[in-house]
C-alpha positions as CSV (number, residue, x, y, z in Angstrom):
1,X,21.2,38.8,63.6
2,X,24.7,39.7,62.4
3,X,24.5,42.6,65.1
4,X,24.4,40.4,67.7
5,X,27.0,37.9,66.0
6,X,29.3,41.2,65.7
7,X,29.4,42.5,69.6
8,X,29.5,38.4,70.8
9,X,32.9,37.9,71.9
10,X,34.6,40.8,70.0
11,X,35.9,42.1,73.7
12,X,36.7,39.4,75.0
13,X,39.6,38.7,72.6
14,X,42.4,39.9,75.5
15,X,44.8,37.8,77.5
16,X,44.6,38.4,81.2
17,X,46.3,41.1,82.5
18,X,45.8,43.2,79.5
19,X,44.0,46.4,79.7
20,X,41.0,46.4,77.4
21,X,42.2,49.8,76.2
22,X,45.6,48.5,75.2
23,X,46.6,48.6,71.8
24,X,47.4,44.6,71.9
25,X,43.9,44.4,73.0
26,X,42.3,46.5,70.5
27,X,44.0,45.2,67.5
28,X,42.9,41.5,68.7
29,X,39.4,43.0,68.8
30,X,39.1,45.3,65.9
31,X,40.6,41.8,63.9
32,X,38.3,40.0,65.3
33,X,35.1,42.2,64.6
34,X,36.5,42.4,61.0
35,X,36.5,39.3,60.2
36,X,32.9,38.6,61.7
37,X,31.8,41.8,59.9
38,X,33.2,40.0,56.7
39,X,32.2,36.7,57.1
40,X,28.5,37.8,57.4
41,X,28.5,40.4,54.1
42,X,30.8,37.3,52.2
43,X,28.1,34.9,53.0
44,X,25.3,36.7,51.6
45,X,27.3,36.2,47.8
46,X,28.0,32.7,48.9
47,X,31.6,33.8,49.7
48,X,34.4,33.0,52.3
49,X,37.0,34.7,54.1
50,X,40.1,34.6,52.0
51,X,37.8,33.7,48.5
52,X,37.8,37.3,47.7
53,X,41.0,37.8,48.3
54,X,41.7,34.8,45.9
55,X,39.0,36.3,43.3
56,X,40.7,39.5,43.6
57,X,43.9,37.3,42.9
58,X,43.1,36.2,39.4
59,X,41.1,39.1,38.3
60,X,43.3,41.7,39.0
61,X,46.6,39.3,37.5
62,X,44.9,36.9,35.0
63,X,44.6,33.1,35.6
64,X,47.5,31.2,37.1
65,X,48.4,28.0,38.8
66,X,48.0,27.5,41.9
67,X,51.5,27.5,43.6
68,X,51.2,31.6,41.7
69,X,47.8,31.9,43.5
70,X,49.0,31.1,46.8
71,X,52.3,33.3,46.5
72,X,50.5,36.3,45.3
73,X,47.9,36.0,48.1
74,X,50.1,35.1,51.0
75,X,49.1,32.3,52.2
76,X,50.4,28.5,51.9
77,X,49.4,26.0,49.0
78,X,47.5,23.5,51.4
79,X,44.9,26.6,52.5
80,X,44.7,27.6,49.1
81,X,43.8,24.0,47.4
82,X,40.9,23.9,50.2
83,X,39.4,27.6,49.0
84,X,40.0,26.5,45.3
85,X,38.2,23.5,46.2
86,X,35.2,25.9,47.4
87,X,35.2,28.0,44.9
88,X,35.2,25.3,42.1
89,X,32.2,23.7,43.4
90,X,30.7,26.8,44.0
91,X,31.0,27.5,40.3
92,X,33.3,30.5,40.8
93,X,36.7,29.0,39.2
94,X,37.8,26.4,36.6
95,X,41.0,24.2,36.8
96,X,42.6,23.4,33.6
97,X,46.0,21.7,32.8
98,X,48.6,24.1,31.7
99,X,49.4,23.4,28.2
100,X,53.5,23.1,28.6
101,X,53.0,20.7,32.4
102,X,49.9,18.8,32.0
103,X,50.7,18.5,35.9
104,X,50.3,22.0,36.9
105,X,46.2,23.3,36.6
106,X,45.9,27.0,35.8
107,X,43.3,28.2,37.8
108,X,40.6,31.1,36.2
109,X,37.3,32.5,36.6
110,X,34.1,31.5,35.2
111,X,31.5,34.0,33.9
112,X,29.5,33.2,37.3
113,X,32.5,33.9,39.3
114,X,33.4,37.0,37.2
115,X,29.3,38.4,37.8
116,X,30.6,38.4,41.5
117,X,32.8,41.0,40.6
118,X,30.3,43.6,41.7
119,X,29.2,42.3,44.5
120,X,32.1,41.8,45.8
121,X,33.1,45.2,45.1
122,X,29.6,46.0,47.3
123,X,30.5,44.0,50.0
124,X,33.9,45.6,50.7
125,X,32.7,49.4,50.1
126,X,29.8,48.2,52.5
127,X,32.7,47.1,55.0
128,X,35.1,50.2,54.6
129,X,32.4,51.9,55.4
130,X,31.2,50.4,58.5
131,X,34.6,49.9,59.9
132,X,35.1,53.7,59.2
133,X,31.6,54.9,60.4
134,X,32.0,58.0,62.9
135,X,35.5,58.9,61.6
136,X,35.8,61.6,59.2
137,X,37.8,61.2,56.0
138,X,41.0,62.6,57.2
139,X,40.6,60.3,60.4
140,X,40.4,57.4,58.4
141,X,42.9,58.6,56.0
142,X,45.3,59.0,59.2
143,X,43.9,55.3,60.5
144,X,45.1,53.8,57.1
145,X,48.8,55.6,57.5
146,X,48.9,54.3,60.8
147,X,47.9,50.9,60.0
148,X,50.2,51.0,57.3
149,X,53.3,51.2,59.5
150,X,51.9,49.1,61.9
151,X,51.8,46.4,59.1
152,X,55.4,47.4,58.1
153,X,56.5,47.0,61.5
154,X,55.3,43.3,61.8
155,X,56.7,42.3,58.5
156,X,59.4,43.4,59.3
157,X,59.3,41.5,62.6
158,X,58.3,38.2,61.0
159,X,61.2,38.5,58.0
160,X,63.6,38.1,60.7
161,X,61.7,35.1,62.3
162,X,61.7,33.5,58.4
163,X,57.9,32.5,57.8
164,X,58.3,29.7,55.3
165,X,54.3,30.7,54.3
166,X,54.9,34.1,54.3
167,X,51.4,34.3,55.6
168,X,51.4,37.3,57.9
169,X,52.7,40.2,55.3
């Protein structure tokens, strides 16, 4: 089934009167199979897109508030209360009040969030390696230093149109 859920509408993601070789075209595509590729393996640990990232968040820099959350993962604190939200009924994360502003909750894992920590770790090697099936190492080594000034170069491009979220890099 995720096959199927993978190939549907992964080339149709181009605007008319772009080539579907075009590298606009291809990196709406390859985005677009990505996150269906990650959606699929996130669900089967009860995850979301943008959880692990969160996960990742706390584990790799200890429990913070939220505001901290959403900074260090890019993304605004409205998206991030709704994916907290998730994850705390999911029984991933805890909220408590910060002992010096009972107003601010410092967000941190519980021990069933922190047993995802393999799976999670599963799931992404299990993506990298799908994503990078056919290439050799030195292909995908190249792919990543590619992507990586690709990245640069749109960072760069939305620092000069001032995201308020900072969403994009």
């Amino acid at each position: 089934m995720m096959e199927s859920a993978l190939g549907e509408g992964v080339k149709e993601a181009c605007v008319s009167g772009d080539s579907g070789d075009s590298l606009n075209c291809l990196m709406a595509q390859t985005t677009r199979g990505h996150r269906v590729l990650l959606a699929a393996l996130l669900a089967e640990i009860d995850l979301y897109p943008g959880q692990e990232r969160v996960l990742t968040a706390i584990w790799e820099h200890g429990p913070r508030s939220q505001n901290a959350l959403a900074r260090i993962v890019g993304i605004d604190v409205s998206t991030m209360t709704k994916s907290l939200q998730r994850l705390e009924r999911s029984g991933f994360v805890s909220r408590t009040p910060c002992p010096s502003n009972r107003r601010i909750s410092i967000v941190s894992t519980t021990p069933r969030g922190d047993a995802l920590r393999p799976e999670l770790d599963r799931v992404m090697a299990e993506v990298h390696a799908r994503m990078t099936w056919g290439l050799t190492a030195e292909q995908a080594d190249l792919l990543s230093s590619l992507l990586i000034v690709v990245r640069a170069n749109l960072c760069r491009e939305v620092a000069l149109d001032a995201d308020p979220a900072g969403s994009a890099c």
